[in-house]
C-alpha positions in Angstrom: -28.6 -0.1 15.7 -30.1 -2.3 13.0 -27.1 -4.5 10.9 -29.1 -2.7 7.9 -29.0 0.6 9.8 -25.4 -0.7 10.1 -24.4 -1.4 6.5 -25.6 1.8 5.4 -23.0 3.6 7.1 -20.4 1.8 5.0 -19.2 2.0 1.4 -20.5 -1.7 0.9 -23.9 -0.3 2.3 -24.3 2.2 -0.2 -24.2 1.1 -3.1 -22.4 2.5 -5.8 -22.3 6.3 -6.8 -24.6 6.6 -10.3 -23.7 9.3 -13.1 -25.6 9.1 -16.7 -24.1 7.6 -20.1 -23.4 11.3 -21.4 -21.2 12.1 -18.2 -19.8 8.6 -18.9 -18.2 9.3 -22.1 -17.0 12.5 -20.5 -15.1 11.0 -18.2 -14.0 8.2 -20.6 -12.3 11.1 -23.3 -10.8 12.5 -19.6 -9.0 9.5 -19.2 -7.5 9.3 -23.0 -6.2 12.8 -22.6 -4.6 12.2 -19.8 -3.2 8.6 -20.9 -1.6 10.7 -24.2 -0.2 13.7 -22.0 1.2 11.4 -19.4 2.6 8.4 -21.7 0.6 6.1 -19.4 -0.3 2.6 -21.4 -4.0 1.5 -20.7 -4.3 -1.8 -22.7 -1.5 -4.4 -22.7 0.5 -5.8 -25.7 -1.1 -9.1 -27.3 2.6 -10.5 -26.2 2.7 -10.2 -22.9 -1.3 -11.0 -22.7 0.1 -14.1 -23.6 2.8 -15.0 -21.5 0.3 -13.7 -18.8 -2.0 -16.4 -19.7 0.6 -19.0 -20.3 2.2 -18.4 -16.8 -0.9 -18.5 -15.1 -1.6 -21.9 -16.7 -1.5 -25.7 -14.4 -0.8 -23.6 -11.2 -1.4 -26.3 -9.0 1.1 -28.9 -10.5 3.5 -26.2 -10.2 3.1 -24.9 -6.5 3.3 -28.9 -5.6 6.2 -29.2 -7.2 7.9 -26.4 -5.7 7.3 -27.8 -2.3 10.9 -29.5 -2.2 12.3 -25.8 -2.4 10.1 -23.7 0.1 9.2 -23.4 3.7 5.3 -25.0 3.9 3.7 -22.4 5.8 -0.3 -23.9 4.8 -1.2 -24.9 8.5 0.0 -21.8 9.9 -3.0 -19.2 10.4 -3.1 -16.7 7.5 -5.5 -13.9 6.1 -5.5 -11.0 4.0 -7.1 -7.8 5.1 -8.1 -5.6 1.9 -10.6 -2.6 0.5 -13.6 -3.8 -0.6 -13.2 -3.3 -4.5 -9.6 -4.9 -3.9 -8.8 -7.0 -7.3 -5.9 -8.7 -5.8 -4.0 -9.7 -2.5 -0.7 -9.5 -2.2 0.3 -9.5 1.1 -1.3 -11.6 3.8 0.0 -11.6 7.9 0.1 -14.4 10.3 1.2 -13.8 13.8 1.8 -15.2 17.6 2.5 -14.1 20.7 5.2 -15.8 23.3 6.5 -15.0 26.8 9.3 -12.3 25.5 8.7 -11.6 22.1 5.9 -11.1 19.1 5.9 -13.4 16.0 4.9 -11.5 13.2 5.1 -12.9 9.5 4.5 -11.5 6.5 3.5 -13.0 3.1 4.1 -11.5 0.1 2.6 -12.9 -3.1 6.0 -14.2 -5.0 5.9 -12.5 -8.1 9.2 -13.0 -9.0 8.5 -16.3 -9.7 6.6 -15.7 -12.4 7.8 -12.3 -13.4 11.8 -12.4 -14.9 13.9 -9.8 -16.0 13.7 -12.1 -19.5 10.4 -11.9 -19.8 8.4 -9.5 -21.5 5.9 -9.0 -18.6 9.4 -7.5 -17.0 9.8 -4.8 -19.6 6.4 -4.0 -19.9 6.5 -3.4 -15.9 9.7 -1.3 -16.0 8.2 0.5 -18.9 4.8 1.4 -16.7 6.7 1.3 -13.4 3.7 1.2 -11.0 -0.1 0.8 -11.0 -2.6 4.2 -11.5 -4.9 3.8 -9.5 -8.3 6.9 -10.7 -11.5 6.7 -8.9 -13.1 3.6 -10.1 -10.6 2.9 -13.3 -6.8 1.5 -12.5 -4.2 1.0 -15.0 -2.3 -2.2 -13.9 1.6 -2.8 -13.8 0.6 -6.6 -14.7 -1.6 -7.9 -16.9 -4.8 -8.9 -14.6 -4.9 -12.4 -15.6 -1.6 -13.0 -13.9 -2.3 -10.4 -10.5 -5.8 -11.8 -10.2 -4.9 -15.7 -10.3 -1.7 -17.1 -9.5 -0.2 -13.9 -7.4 -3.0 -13.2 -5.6 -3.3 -14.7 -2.2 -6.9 -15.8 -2.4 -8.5 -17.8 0.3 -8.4 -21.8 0.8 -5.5 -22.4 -2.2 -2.0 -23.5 -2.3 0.0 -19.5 -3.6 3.8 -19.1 -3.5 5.1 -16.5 -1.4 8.1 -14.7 -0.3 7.7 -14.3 3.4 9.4 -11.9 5.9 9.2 -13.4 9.3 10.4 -11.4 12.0 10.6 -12.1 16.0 10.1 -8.9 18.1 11.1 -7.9 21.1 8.2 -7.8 23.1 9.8 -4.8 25.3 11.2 -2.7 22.8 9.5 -4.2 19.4 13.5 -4.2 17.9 13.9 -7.2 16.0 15.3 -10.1 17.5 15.7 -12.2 14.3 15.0 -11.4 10.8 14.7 -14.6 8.2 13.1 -13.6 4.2 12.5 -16.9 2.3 10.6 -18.3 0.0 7.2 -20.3 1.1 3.9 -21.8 0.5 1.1 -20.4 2.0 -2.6 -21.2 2.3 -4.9 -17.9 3.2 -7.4 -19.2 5.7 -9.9 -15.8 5.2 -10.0 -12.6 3.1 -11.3 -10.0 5.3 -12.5 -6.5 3.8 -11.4 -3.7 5.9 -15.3 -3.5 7.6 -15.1 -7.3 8.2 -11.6 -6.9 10.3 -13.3 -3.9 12.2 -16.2 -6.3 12.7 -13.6 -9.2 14.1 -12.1 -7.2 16.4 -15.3 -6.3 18.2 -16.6 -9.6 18.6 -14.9 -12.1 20.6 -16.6 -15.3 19.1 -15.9 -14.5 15.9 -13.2 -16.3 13.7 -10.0 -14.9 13.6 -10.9 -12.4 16.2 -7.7 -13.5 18.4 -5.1 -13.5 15.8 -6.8 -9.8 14.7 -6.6 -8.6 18.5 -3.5 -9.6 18.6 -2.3 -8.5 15.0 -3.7 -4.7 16.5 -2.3 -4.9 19.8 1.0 -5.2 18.2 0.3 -2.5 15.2 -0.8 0.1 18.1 2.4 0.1 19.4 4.5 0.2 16.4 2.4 3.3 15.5 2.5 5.0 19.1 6.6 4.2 18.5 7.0 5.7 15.0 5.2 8.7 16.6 7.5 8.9 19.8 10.3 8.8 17.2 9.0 11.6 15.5 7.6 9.7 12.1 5.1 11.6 10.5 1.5 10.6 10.8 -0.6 12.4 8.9 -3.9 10.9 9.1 -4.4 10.4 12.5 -8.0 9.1 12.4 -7.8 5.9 11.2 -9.2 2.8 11.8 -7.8 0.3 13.3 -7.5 -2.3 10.0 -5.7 -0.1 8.6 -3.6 0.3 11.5 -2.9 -3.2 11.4 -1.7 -3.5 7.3 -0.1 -0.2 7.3 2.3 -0.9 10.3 2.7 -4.5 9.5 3.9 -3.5 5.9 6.2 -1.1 7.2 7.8 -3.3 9.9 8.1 -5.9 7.0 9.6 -3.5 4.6 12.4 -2.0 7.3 13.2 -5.9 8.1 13.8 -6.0 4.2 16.0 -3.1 3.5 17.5 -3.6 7.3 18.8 -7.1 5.4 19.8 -5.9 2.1 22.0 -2.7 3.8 23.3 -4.0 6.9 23.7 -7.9 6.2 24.4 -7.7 2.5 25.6 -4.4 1.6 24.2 -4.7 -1.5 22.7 -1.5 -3.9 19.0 -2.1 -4.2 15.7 0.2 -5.0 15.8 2.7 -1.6 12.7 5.0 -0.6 14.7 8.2 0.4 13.0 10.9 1.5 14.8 14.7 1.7 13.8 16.7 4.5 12.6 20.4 4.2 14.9 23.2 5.2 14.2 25.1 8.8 12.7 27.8 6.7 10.1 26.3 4.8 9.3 23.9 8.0 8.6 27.2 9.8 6.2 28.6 7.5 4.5 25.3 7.5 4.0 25.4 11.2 3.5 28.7 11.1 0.2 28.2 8.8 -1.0 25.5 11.1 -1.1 27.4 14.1 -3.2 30.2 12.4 -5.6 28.0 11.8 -8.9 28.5 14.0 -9.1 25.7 16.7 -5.4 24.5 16.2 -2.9 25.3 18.2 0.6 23.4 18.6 2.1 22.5 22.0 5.1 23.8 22.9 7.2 21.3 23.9 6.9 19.9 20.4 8.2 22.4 18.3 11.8 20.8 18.5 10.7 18.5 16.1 8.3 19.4 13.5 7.3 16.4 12.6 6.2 15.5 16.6 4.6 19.3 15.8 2.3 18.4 12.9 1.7 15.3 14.9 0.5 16.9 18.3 -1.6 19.5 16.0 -3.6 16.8 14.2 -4.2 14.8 17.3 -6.5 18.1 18.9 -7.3 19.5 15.7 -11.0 19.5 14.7 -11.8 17.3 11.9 -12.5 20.3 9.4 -8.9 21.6 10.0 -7.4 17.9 8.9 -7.2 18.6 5.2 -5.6 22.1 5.4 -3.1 21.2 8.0 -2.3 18.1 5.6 -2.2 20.8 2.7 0.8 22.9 4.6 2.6 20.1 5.3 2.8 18.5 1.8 3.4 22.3 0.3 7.0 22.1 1.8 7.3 18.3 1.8 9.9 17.6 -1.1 9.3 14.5 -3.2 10.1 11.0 -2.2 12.4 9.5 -4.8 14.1 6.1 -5.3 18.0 5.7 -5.2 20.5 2.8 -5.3 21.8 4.4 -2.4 20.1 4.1 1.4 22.1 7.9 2.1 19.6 10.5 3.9 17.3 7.9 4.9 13.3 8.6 4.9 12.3 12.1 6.7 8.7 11.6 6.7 9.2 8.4 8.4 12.4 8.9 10.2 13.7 5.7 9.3 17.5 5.9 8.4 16.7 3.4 5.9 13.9 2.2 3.9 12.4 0.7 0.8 9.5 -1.1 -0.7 8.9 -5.1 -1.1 5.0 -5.3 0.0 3.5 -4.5 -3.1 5.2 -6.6 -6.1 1.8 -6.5 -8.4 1.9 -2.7 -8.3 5.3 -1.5 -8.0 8.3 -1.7 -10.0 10.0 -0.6 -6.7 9.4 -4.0 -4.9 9.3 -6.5 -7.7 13.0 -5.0 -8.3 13.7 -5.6 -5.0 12.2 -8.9 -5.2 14.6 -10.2 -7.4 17.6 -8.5 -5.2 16.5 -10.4 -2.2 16.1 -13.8 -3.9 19.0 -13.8 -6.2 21.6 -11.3 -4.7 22.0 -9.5 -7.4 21.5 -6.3 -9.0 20.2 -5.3 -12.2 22.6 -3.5 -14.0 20.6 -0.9 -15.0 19.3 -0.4 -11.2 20.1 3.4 -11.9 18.1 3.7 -14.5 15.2 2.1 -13.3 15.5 4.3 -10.0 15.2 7.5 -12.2 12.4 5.7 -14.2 10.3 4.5 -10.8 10.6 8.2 -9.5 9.6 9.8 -12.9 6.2 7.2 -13.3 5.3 7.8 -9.6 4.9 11.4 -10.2 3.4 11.5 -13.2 0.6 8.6 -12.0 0.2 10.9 -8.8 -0.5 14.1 -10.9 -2.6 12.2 -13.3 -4.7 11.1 -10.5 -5.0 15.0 -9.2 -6.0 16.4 -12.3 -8.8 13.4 -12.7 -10.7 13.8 -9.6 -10.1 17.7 -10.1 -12.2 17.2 -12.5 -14.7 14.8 -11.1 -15.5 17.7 -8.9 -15.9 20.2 -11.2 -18.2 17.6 -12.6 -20.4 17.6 -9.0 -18.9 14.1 -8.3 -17.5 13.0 -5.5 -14.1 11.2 -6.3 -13.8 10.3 -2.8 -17.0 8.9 -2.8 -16.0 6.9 -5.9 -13.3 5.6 -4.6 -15.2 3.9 -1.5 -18.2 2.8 -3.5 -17.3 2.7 -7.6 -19.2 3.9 -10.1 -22.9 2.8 -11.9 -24.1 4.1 -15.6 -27.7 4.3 -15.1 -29.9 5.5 -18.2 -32.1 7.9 -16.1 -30.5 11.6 -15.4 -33.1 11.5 -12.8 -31.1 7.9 -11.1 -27.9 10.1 -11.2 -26.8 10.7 -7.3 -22.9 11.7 -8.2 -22.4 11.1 -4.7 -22.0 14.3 -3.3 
């Protein structure tokens, strides 16, 4: 195969999906509606533009002089592994292997540092609560200037982080030693998602070790989860996002692990109810109708390990609807000051969020928790709010690509490639 033949199998490869100037507007007055019904806030106040701007200002004088305070991570190996169309980085890995354990470290763009509950880039992030991401338009918890420059962990420059480094048991992959600090990093490569695919299958390329061994690891943390009975509902894959998704995870659970267990202090919790036996049983029930599933028996104990074995032998065309029963009787995720009932979907008896600071309100809370030790008083309050905003973002999203495809487009297809206005109805493809 040809590297054009290649590239045409990916998103980057095909070029964005085209609509005309008419069904541009369309979608535009879409958006409004949905921005009015859903309180969502598109455009930023001139204020906090401002303090954006100003924050984001003699970066470099700043990082230096924070040097004195921080662990210098800039000689250890680091990259960033991200969609294509990603605007910002946020979280970067670096990682080593010795005789008994893994070293795995985690860099988290150090929002915190620029982002205080005094400021008003705080409120206006509390009032939004998390990023929205449509297809091809996302509504930003920060102002851009700020997530796009000094918190984003760009290749070949000095950023501040707050890194989670954790030393694993090579055996079991428990943690042998959890330390969260605050450091400066230097990001040797951004990889897209294709490039890391592209690493890990050839042996002379850079970074291809530390990705081997950055999947190597991830594998097993993912066969675990499974053998533990967390939930994993897209079984196919790839292996980059293998790597980020498990990494993030293992980062967050060292996080929460700290604040619960070590601290005992209230923070932003991801807990998760579980379904009741009946409604679990009609969910399984509906997946074993399906034509060409079938469930193994020794797994029914646990519907979670269940859905799992069904999706691994399931034929691709089932994925969706077996994903569909699942979610039907899957209540809602919600965040609590409180750790108490842990995270179903997962099986973790604790969790929360800290990876994504420039999009959640979740982890920039938590942030703050980690660094300072201590807790907003309003933490309640901001729970409720974090729930409410998640909900709404993820139901604004449905309804939008609902109606991207009553529209002939493809949102999935958007998603992967973006979007062109081309003046030509005849140029349109709508990626379907």
């Amino acid at each position: 195969m040809s590297d054009e033949q290649a590239a045409a199998g990916t998103a980057e490869g095909q070029g964005p999906v085209k609509i005309t100037e008419e069904m541009a507007e369309r979608l535009e007055d879409k958006r409004e509606e949905l921005f009015e019904e859903f309180e969502i806030r598109d455009g930023f106040p001139i204020e906090v533009k401002r303090e954006a701007e100003a924050r984001s200002d003699g970066i470099e004088d700043e990082i230096e002089a924070e040097l004195d305070d921080r662990q210098d991570l800039r000689d250890l190996t680091t990259w960033t592994t991200d969609p294509i169309d990603a605007q910002d980085f946020d979280d970067a890995i670096s990682i080593e292997k010795n005789e008994e354990t893994y070293h795995l470290w985690v860099h988290i763009a150090d929002v915190t540092h620029y982002v205080t509950p005094e400021t008003t880039m705080w409120e206006e992030a509390v009032q939004r609560s998390n990023t929205v991401y449509l297809p091809a338009y996302t509504i930003h918890m920060l102002p851009s200037v700020l997530a796009e420059t000094v918190c984003s962990l760009v290749p070949d420059e000095d950023r501040l982080a707050h890194t989670v480094e954790m030393v694993l048991d090579r055996e079991t992959l428990s943690f042998e030693s959890i330390d969260i600090y605050k450091s400066v990093i230097r990001s040797d490569e951004r990889l897209t998602y294709t490039q890391c695919e592209n690493r890990l299958d050839d042996p002379d390329a850079p970074l291809h070790e530390e990705n081997a061994l950055a999947y190597e690891l991830a594998e097993r943390m993912h066969e675990q989860r499974k053998e533990d009975g967390s939930l994993v509902l897209n079984p196919r894959r790839d292996r980059a996002h293998t790597i980020i998704e498990e990494c993030m995870l293992k980062a967050n659970k060292a996080v929460t692990h700290e604040l619960m267990w070590n601290r005992g202090v209230e923070a932003m919790y991801r807990v998760h109810p579980q379904p009741t036996p009946e409604q679990w049983n009609d969910a399984l029930k509906e997946i074993q109708e399906l034509e060409g599933v079938s469930i193994p028996g020794g797994s029914w104990d646990d519907p979670r390990k269940a859905v799992n074995a069904a999706l691994e032998e399931a034929p691709d065309r089932q994925l969706n609807k077996i994903q569909r029963a699942v979610l039907k009787v899957m209540p809602r995720a919600k965040y609590m000051n409180d750790p108490f009932g842990g995270h179903h979907a997962l099986n973790f008896d604790i969790y929360g969020h800290f990876t994504s600071p420039i999009r959640r309100l979740s982890d920039l809370v938590n942030h703050w928790i980690v660094y300072t030790n201590d807790v907003p008083e309003d933490l309640i309050e901001l729970c409720d709010r974090a729930s409410d905003k998640q909900k709404d973002a993820e139901t604004c999203e449905r309804i939008y690509k609902q109606f991207l495809e009553e529209n002939h487009i493809d949102p999935y297809a958007v998603n992967n490639r973006g979007l062109e206005v081309v003046e030509d109805p005849e140029e349109a493809t709508h990626g379907v």
